[in-house]
N, C-alpha and C positions, 0 to 999 in steps of 0.2 A: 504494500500500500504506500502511496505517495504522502499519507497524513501519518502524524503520530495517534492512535488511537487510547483509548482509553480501553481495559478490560471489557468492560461494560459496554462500551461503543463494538469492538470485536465482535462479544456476545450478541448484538442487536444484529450484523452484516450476516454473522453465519444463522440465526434465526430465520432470515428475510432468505437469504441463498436456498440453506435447505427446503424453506417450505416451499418455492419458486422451483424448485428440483422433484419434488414430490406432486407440486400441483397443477406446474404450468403456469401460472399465474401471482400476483406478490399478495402477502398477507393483506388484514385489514390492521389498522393501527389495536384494536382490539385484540385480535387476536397476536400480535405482537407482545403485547401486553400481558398478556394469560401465560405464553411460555416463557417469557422472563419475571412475570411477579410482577409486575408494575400494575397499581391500580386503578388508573385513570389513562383516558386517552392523551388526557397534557400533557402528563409527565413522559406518552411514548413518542409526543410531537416534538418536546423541547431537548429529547434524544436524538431524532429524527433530525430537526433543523441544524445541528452542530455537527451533524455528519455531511451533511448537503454544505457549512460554512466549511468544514475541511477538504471539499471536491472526493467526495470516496459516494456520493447517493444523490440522486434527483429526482426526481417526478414530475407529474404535470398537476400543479396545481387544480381543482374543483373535477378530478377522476378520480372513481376509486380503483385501485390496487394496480397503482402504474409505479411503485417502486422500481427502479433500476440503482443498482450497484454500478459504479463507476471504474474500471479497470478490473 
């Protein structure tokens, strides 16, 4: 990866990867949420957006489950 990651931020890429390997498609921020323990959608957005500020995740704003990984 081109960013320095946090554990936690890792944790989040390989959640998003796998489930996108298994389903063809990117999680919901919910369901993000359920396999890391995180109990609100905020708190999975405000993971989310610091990964998107480190160039490693993007999506298209107001679609659901257009998560892409970045490299």
């Amino acid at each position: 990866m081109r960013a320095n990651l946090t554990r936690r931020q890792s944790d989040i890429l390989f959640v998003i990867r796998a489930f996108q390997a298994t389903h063809g498609y990117s999680p919901t921020y919910r369901e993000i949420g359920d396999r890391m323990g995180i109990g609100s959608t905020n708190g999975v957005t405000c993971h989310l957006k610091a990964l998107q500020a480190k160039g490693v995740l993007t999506w298209d704003a107001g679609r659901a489950r257009t998560l892409r990984v970045v490299g």
